[in-house]
ZAKOLNU-24512 format. One record per residue: residue number from 1; residue in one letter; x, y, z of N, C-alpha, C, O, CB in turn. Coordinates in nm, 2 decimals. Glycine has a CB too. Layout:
N
+-----+------+--------+--------+--------+--------+--------+--------+--------+--------+--------+--------+--------+--------+--------+--------+--------+
! seq ! type !    nxx !    nyy !    nzz !   caxx !   cayy !   cazz !    cxx !    cyy !    czz !    oxx !    oyy !    ozz !   cbxx !   cbyy !   cbzz !
+-----+------+--------+--------+--------+--------+--------+--------+--------+--------+--------+--------+--------+--------+--------+--------+--------+
! NUM !    a !      X !      Y !      Z !      X !      Y !      Z !      X !      Y !      Z !      X !      Y !      Z !      X !      Y !      Z !
...
+-----+------+--------+--------+--------+--------+--------+--------+--------+--------+--------+--------+--------+--------+--------+--------+--------+
***
This chain:
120
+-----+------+--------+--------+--------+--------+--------+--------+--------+--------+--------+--------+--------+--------+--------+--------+--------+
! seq ! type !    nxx !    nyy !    nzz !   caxx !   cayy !   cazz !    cxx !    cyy !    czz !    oxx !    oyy !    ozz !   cbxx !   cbyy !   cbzz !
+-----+------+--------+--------+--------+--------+--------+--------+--------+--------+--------+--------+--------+--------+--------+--------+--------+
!   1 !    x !   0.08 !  -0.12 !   0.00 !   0.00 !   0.00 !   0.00 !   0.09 !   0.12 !   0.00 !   0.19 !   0.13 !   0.06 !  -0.10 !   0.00 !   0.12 !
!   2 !    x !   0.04 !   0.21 !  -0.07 !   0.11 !   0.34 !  -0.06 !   0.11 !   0.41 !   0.04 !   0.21 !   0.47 !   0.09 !   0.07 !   0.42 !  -0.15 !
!   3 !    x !  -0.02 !   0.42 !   0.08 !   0.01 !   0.54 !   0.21 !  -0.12 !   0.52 !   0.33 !  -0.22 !   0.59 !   0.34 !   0.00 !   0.72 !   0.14 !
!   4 !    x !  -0.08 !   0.41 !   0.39 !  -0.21 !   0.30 !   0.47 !  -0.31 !   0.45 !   0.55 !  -0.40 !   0.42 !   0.62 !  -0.12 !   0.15 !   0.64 !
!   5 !    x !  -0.28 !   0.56 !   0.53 !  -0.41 !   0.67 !   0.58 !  -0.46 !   0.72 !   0.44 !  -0.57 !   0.77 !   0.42 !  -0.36 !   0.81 !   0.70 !
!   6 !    x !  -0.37 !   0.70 !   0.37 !  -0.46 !   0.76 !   0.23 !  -0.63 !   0.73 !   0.20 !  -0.70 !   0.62 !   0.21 !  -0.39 !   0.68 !   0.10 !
!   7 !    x !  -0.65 !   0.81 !   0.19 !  -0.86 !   0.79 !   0.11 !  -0.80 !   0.87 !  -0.09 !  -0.78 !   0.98 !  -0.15 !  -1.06 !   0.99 !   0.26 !
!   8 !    x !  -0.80 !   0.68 !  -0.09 !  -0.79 !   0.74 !  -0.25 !  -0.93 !   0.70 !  -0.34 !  -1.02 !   0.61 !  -0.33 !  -0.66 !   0.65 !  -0.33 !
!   9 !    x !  -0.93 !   0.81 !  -0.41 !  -1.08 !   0.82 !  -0.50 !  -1.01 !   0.75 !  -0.66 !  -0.89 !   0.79 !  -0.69 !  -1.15 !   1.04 !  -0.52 !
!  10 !    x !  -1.06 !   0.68 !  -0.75 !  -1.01 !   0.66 !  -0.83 !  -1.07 !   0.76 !  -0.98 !  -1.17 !   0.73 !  -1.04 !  -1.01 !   0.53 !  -0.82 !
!  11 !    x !  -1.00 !   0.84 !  -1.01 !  -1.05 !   0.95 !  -1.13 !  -1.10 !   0.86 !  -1.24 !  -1.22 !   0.84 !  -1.25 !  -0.92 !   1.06 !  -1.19 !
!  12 !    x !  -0.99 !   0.79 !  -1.34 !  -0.97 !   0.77 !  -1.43 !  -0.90 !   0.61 !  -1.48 !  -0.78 !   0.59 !  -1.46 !  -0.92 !   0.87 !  -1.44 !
!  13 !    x !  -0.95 !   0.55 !  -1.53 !  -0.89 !   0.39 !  -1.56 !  -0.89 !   0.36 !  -1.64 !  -1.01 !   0.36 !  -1.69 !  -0.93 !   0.29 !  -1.53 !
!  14 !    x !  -0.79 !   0.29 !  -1.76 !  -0.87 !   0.22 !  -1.85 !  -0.72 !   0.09 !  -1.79 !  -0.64 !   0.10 !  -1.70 !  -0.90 !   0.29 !  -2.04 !
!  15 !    x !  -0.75 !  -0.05 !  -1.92 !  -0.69 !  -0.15 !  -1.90 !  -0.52 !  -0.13 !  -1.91 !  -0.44 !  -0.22 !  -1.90 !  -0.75 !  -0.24 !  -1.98 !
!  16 !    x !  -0.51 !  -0.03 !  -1.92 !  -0.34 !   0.03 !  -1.93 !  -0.28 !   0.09 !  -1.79 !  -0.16 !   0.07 !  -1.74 !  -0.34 !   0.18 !  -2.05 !
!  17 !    x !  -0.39 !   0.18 !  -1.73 !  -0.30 !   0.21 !  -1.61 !  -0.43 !   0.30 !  -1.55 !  -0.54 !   0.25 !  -1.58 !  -0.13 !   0.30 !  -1.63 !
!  18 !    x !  -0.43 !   0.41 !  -1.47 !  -0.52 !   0.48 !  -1.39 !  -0.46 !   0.59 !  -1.30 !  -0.35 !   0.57 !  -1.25 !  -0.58 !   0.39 !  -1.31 !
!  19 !    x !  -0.52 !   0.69 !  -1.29 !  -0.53 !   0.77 !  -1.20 !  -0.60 !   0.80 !  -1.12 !  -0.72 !   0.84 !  -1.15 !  -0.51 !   0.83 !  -1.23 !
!  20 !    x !  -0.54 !   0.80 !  -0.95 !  -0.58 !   0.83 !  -0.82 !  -0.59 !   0.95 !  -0.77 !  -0.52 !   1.03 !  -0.82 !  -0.52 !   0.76 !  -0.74 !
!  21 !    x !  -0.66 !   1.00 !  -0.67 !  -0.67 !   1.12 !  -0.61 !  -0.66 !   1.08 !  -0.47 !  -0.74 !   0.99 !  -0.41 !  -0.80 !   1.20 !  -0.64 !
!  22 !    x !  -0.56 !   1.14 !  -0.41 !  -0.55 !   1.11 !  -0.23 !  -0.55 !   1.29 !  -0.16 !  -0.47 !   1.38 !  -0.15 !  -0.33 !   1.00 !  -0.18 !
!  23 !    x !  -0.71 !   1.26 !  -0.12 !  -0.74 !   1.35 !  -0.03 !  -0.63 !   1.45 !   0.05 !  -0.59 !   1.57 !   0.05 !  -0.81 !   1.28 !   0.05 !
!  24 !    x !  -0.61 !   1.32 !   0.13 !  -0.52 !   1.31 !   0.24 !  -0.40 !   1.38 !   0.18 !  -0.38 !   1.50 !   0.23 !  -0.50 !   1.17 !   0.28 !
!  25 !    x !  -0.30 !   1.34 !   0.09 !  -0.18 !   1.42 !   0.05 !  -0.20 !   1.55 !  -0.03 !  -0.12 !   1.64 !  -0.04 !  -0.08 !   1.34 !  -0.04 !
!  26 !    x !  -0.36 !   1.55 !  -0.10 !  -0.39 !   1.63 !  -0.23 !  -0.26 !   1.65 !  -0.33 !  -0.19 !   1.75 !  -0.37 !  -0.45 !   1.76 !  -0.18 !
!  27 !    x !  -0.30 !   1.48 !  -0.35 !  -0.24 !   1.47 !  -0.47 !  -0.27 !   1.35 !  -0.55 !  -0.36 !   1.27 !  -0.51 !  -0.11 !   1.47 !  -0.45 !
!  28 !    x !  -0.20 !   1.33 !  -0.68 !  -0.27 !   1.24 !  -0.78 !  -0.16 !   1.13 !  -0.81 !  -0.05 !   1.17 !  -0.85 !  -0.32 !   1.33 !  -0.92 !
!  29 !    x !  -0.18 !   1.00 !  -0.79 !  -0.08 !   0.86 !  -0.84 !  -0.17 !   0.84 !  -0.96 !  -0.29 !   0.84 !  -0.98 !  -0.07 !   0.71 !  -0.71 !
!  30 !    x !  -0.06 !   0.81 !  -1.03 !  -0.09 !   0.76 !  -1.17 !   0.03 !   0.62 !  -1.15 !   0.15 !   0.61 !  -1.12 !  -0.05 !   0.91 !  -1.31 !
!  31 !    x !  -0.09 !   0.53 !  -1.19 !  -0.10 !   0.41 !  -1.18 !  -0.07 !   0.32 !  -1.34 !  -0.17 !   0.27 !  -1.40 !  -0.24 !   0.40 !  -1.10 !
!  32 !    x !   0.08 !   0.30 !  -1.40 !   0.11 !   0.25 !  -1.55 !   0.24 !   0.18 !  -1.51 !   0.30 !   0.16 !  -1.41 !   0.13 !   0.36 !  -1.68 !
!  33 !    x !   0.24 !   0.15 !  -1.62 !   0.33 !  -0.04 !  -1.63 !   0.42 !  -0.09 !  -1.50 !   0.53 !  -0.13 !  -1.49 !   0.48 !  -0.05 !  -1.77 !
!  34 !    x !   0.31 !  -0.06 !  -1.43 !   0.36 !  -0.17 !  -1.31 !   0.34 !  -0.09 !  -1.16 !   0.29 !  -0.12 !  -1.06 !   0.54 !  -0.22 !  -1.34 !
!  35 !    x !   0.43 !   0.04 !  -1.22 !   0.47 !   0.16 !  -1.13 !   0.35 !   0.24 !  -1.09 !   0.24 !   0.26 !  -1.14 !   0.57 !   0.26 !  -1.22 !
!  36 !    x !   0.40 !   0.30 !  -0.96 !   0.29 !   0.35 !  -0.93 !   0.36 !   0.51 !  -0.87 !   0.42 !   0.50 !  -0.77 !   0.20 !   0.24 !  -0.84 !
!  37 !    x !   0.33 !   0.64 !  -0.94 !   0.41 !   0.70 !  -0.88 !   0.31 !   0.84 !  -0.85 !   0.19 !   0.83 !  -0.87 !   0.54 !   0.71 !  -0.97 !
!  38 !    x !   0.36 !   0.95 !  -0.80 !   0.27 !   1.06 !  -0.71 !   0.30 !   1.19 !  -0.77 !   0.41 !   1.21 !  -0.81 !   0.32 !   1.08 !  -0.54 !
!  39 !    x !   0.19 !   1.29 !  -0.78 !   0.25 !   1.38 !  -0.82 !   0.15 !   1.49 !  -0.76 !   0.03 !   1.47 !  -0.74 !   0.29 !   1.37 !  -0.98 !
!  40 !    x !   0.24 !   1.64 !  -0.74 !   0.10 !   1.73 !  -0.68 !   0.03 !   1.77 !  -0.82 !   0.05 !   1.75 !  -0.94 !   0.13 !   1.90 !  -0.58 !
!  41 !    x !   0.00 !   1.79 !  -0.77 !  -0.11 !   1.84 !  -0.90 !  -0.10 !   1.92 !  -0.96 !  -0.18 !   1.92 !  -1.06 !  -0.22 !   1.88 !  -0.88 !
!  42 !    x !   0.01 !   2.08 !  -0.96 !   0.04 !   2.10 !  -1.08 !   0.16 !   2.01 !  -1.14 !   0.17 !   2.01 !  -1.26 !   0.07 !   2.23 !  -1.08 !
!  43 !    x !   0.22 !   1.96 !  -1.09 !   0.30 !   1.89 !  -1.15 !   0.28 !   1.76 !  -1.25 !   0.35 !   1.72 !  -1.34 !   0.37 !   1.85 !  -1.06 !
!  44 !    x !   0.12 !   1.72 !  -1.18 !   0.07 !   1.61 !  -1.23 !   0.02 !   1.63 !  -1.39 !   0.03 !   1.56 !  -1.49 !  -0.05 !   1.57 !  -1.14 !
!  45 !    x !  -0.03 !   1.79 !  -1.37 !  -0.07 !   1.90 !  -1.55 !   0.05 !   1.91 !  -1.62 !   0.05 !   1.88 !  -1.74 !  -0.13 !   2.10 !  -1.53 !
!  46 !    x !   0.17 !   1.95 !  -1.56 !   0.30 !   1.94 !  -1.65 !   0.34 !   1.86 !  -1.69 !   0.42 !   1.86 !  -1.79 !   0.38 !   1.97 !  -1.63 !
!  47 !    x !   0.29 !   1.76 !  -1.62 !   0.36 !   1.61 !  -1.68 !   0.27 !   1.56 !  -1.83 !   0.32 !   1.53 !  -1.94 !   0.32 !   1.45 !  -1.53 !
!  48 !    x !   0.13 !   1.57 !  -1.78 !   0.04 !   1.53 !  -1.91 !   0.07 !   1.65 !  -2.05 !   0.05 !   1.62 !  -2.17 !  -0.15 !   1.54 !  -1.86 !
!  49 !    x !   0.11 !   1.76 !  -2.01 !   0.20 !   1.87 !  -2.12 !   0.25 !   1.81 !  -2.19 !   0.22 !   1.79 !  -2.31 !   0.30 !   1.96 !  -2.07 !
!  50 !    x !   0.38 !   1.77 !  -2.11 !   0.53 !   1.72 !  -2.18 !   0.46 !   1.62 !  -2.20 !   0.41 !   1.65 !  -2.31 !   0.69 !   1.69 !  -2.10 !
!  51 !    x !   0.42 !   1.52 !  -2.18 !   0.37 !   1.39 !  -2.26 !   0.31 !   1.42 !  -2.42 !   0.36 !   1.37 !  -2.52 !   0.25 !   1.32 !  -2.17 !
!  52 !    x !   0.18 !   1.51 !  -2.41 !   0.15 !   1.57 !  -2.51 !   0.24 !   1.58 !  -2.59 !   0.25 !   1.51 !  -2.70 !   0.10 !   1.66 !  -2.49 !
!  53 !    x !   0.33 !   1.67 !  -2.55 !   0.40 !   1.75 !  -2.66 !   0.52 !   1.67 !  -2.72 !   0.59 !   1.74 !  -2.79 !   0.46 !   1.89 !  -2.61 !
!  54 !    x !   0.56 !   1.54 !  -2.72 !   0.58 !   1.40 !  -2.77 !   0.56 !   1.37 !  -2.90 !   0.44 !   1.34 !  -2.93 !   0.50 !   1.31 !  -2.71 !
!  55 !    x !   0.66 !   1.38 !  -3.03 !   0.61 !   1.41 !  -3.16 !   0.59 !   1.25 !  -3.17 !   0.69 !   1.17 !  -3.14 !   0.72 !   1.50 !  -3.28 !
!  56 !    x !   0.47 !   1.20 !  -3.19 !   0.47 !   1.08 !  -3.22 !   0.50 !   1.05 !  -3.39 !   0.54 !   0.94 !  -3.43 !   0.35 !   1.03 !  -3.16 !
!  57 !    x !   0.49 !   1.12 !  -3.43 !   0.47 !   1.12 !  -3.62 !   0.65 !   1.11 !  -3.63 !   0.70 !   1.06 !  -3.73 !   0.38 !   1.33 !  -3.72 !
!  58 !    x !   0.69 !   1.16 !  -3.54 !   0.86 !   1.19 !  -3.56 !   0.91 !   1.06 !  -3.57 !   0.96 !   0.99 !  -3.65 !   0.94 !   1.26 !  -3.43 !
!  59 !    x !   0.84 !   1.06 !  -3.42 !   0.94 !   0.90 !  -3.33 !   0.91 !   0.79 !  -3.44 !   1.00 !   0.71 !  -3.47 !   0.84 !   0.82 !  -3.13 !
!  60 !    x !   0.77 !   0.77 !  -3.51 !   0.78 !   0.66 !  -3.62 !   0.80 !   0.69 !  -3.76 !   0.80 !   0.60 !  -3.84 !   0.66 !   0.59 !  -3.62 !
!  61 !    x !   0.83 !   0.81 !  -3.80 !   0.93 !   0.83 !  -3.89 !   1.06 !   0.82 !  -3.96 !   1.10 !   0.79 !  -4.07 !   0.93 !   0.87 !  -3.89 !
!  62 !    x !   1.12 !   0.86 !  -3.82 !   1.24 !   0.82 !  -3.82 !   1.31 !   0.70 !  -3.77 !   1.28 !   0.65 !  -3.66 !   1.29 !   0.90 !  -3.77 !
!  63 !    x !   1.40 !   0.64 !  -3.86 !   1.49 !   0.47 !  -3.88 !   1.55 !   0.46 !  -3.75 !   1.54 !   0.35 !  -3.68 !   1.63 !   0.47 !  -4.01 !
!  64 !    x !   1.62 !   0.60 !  -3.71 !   1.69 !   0.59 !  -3.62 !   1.65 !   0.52 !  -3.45 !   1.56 !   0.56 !  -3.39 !   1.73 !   0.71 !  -3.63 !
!  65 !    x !   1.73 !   0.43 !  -3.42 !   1.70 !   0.37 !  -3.31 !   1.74 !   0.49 !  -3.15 !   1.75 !   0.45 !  -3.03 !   1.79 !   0.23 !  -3.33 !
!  66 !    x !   1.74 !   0.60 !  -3.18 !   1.72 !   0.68 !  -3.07 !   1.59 !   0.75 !  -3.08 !   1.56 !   0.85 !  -3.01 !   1.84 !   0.78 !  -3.06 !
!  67 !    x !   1.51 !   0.70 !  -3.16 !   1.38 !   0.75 !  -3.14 !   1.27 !   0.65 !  -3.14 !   1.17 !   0.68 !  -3.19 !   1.35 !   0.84 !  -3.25 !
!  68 !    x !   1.28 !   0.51 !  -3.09 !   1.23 !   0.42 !  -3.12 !   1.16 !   0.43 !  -2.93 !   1.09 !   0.35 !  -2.87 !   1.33 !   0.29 !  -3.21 !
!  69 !    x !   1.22 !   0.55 !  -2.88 !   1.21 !   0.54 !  -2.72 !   1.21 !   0.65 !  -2.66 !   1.30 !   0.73 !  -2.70 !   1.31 !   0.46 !  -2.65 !
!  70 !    x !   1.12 !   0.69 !  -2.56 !   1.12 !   0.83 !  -2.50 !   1.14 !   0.82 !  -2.37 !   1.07 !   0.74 !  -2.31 !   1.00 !   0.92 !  -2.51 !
!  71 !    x !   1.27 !   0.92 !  -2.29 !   1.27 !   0.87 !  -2.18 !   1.19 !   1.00 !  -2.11 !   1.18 !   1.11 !  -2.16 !   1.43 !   0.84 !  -2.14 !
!  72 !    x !   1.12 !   0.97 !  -1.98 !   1.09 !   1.10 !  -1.91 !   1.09 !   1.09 !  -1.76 !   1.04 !   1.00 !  -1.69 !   0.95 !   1.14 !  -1.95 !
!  73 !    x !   1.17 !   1.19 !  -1.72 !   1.18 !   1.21 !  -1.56 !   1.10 !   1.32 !  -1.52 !   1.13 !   1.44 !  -1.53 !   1.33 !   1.24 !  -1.51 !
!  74 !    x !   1.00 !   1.27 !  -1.48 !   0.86 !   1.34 !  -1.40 !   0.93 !   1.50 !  -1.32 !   1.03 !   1.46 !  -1.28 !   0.77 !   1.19 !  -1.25 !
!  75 !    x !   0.92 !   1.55 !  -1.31 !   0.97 !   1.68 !  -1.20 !   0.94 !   1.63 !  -1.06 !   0.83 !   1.58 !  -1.05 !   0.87 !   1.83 !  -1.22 !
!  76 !    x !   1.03 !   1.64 !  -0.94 !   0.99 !   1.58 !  -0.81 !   0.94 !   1.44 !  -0.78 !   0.89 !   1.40 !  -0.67 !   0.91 !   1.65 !  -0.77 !
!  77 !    x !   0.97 !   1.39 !  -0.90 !   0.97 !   1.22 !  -0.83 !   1.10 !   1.14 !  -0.83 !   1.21 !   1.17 !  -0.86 !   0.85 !   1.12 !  -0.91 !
!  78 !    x !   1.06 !   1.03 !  -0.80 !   1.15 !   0.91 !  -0.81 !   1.12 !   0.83 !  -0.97 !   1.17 !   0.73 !  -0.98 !   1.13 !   0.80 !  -0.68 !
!  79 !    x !   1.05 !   0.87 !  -1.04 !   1.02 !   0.75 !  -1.16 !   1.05 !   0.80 !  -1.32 !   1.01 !   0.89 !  -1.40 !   0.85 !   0.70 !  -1.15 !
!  80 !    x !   1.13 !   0.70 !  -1.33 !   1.16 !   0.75 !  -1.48 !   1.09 !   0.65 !  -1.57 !   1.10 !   0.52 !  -1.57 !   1.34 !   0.74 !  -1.52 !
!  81 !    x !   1.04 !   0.72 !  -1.63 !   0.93 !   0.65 !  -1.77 !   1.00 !   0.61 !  -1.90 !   1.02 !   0.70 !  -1.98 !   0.81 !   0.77 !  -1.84 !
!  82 !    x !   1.03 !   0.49 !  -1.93 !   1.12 !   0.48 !  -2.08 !   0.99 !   0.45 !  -2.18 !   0.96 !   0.33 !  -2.18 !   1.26 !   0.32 !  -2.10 !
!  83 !    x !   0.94 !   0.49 !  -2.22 !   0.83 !   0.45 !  -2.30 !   0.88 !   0.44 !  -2.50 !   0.97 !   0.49 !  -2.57 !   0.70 !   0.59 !  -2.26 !
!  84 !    x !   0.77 !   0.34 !  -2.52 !   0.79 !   0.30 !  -2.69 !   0.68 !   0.41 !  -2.72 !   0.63 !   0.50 !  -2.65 !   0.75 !   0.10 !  -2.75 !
!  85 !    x !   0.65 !   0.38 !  -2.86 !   0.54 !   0.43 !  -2.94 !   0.36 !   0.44 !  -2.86 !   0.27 !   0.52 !  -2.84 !   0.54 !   0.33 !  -3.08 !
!  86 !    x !   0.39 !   0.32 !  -2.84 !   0.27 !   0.22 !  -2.80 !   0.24 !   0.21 !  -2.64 !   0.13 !   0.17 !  -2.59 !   0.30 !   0.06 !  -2.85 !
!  87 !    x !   0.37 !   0.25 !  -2.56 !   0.31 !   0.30 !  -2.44 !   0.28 !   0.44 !  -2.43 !   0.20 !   0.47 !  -2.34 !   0.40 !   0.26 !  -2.33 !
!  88 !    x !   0.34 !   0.58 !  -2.53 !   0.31 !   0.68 !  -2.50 !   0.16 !   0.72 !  -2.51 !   0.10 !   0.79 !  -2.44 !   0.39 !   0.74 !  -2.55 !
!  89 !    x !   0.11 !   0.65 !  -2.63 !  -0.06 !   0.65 !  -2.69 !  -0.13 !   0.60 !  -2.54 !  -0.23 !   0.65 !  -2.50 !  -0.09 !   0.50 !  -2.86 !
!  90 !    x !  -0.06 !   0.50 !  -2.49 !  -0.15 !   0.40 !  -2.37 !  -0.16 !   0.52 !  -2.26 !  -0.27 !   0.53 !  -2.20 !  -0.06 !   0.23 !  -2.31 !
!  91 !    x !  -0.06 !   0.58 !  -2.22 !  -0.03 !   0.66 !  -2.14 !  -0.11 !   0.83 !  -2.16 !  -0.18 !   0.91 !  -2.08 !   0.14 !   0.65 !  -2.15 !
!  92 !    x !  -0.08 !   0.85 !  -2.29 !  -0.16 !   0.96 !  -2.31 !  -0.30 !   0.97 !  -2.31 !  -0.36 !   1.08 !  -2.29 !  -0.14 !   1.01 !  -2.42 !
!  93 !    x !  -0.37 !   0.83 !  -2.32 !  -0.54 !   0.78 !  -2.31 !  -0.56 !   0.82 !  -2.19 !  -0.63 !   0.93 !  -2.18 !  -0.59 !   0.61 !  -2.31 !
!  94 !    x !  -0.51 !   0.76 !  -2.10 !  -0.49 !   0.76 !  -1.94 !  -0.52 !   0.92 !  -1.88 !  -0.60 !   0.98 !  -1.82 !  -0.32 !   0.71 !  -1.91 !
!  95 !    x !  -0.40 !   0.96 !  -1.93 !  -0.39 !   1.11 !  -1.88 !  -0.46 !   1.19 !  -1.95 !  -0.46 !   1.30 !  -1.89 !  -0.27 !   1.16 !  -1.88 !
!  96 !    x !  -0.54 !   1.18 !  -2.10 !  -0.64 !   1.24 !  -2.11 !  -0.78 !   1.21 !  -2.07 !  -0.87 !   1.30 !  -2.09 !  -0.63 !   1.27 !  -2.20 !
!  97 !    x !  -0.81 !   1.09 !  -2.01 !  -0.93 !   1.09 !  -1.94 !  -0.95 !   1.14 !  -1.82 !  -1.05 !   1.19 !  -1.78 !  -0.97 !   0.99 !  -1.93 !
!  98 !    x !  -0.79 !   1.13 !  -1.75 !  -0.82 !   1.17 !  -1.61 !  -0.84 !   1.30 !  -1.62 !  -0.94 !   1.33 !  -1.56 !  -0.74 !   1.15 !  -1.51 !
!  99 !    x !  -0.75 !   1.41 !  -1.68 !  -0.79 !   1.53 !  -1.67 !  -0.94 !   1.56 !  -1.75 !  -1.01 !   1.64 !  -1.69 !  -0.68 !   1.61 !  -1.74 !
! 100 !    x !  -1.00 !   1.51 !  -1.84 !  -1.16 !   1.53 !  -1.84 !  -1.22 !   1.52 !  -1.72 !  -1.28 !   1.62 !  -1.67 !  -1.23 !   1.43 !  -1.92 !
! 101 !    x !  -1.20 !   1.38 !  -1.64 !  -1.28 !   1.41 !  -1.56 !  -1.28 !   1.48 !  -1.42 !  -1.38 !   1.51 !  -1.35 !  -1.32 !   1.32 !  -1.55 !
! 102 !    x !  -1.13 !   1.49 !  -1.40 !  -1.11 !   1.64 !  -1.31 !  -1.18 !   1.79 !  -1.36 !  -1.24 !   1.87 !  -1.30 !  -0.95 !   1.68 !  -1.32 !
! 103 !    x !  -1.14 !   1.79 !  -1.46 !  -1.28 !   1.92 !  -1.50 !  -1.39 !   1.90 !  -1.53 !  -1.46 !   2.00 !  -1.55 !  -1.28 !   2.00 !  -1.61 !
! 104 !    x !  -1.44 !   1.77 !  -1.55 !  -1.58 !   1.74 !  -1.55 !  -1.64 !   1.72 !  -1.37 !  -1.76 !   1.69 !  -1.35 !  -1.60 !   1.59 !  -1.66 !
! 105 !    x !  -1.59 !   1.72 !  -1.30 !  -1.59 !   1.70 !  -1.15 !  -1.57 !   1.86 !  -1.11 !  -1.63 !   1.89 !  -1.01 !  -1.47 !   1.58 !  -1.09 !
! 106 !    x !  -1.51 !   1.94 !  -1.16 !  -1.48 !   2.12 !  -1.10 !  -1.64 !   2.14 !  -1.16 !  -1.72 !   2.20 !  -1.08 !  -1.31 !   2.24 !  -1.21 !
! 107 !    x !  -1.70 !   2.11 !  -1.30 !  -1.78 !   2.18 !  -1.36 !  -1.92 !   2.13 !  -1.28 !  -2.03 !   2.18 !  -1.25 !  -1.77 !   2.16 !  -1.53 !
! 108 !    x !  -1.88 !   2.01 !  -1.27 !  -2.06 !   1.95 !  -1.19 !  -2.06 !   2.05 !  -1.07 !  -2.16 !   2.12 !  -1.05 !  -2.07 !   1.73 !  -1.10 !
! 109 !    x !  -1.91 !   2.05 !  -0.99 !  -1.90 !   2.14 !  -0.87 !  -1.98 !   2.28 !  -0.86 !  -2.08 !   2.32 !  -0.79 !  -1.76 !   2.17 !  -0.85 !
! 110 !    x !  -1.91 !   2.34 !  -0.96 !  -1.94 !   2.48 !  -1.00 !  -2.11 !   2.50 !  -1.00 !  -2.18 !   2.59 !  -0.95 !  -1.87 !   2.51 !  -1.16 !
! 111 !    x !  -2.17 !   2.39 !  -1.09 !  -2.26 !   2.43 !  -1.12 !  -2.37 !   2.40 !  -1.02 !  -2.48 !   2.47 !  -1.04 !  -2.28 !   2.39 !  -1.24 !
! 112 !    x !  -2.37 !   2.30 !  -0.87 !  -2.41 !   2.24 !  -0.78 !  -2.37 !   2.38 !  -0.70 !  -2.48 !   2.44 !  -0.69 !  -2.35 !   2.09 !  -0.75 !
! 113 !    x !  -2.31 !   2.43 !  -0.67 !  -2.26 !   2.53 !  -0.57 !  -2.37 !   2.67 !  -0.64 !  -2.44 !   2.75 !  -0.57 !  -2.07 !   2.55 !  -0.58 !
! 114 !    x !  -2.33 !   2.68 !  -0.77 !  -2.44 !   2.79 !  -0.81 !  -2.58 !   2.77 !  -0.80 !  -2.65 !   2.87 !  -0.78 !  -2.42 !   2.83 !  -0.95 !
! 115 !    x !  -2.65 !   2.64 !  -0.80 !  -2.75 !   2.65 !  -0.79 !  -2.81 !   2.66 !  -0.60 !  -2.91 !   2.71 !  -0.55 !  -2.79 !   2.53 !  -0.88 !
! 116 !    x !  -2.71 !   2.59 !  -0.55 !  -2.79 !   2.60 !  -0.42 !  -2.72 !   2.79 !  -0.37 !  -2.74 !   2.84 !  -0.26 !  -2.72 !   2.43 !  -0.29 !
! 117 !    x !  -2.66 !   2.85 !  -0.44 !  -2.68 !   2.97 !  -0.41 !  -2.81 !   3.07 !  -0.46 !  -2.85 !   3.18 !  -0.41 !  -2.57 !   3.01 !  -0.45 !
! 118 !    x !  -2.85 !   3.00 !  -0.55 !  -2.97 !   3.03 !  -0.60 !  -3.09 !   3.00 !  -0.56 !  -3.19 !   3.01 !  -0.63 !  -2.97 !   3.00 !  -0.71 !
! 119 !    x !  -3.07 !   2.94 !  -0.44 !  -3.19 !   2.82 !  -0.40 !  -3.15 !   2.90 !  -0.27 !  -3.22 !   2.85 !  -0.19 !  -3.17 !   2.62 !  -0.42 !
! 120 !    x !  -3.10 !   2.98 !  -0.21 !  -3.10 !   3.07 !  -0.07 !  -3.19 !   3.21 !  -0.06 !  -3.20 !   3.27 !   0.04 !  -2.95 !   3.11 !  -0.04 !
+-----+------+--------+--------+--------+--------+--------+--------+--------+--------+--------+--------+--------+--------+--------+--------+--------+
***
């Protein structure tokens, strides 16, 4: 277990990996190939950035075997990501669902908070 007082909520999953929300630290584990690692939460947005910004059209363009692999060291963690083609796509699924439904969870908020102000 990661952090036996944690209350983790699970955001986002698919059969590749997932992302967690722990109250308790307010912060987010993203849960892929195997690893399971932590990040605060802006750090957790910069990470899905740099992932984004990952020329995939490049990496399978080019012959060369230094693009056949992307390495990435997260900001403030311990985990280094060597990813192929086919884990960055798996990885980018991941991290674009979870951020939908972090802003789909701010927007239900928003709009639950405006109505019961409207309801006073």
């Amino acid at each position: 277990m990661i952090c036996p007082f944690a209350n983790f909520e699970e955001i986002f999953q698919t059969e590749d990996g997932a992302v967690y929300q722990c109250s308790r630290r307010n912060c987010y584990w993203l849960d892929f190939q195997g690893s399971t690692t932590a990040f605060k939460v802006r750090d957790f947005f910069a990470f899905k950035k740099r992932v984004d910004a990952i020329d995939l059209e490049m990496m399978l363009s080019n012959s060369a075997r230094t693009f056949d692999f992307e390495i990435i060291m997260p900001f403030r963690t311990d985990s280094i990501f060597v990813l192929s083609v086919q884990d960055i796509i798996k990885l980018k699924a991941v991290l674009s669902g979870a951020k939908f439904m972090i802003e789909l969870n701010s927007e239900i908020k928003a709009c639950l908070q405006a109505k019961a102000l409207l309801a006073i």
